[in-house]
N, C-alpha and C positions, 0 to 999 in steps of 0.2 A: 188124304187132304180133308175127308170130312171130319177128322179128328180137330184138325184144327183150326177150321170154321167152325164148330162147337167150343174151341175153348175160346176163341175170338169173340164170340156172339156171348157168351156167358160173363165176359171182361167186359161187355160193355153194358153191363147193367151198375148204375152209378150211383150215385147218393144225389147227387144236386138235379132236382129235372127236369131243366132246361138241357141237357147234356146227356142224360138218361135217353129222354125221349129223343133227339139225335140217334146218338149213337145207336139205339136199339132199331128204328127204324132204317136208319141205313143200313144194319149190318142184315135185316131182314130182306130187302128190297135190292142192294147193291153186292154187296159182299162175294156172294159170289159169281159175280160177273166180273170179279177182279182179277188180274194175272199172277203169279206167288207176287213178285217184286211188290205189287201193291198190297196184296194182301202183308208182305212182312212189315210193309211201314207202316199201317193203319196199327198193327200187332202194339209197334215201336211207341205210336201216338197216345195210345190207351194205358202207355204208362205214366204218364203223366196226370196227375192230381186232376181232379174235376176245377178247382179254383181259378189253375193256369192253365187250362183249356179254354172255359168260360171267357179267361182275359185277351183270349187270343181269337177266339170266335169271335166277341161282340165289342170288342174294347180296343183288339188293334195290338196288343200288348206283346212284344217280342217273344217268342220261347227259348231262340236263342241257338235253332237249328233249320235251317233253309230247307232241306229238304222235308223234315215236319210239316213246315209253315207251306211246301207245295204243296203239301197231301191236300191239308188241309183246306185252303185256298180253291184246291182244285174241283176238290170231291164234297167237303162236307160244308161249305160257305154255298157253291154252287145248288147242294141239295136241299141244304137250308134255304134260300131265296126264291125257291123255285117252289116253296111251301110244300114240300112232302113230309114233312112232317109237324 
């Protein structure tokens, strides 16, 4: 497993850094307090483009998969609002 929180944690160094600093801090801080299930869909989220993350983070912007949009919603809107990073 620590194999694959290391390729996790390494996926989530991005190009945009509003999304960067996200991702890296949660995957520092939360990550592994996750169960596999959540860790496969964070896995799932990080595939997607930093642009339609961004629009779905701060903008509302569909991605077009519900279960994404829970991760997401759940874990990284909540972490973000709660100023951890």
């Amino acid at each position: 497993m620590n194999t694959e929180i290391n390729r996790i944690t390494w996926k989530c160094r991005r190009g945009m850094r509003e999304i960067d600093l996200l991702l890296r801090e949660f995957s520092k801080t939360t990550l592994n307090t996750l169960d596999e299930y959540s860790i496969d869909t964070f896995d799932q989220v990080l595939d997607y483009d930093d642009q339609k993350l961004f629009d779905y983070m701060f903008k509302n912007e569909s991605l077009g998969n519900e279960i994404h949009e829970d991760f997401i919603d759940e874990y990284l809107k909540k972490f973000h609002k709660q100023g951890n990073f």
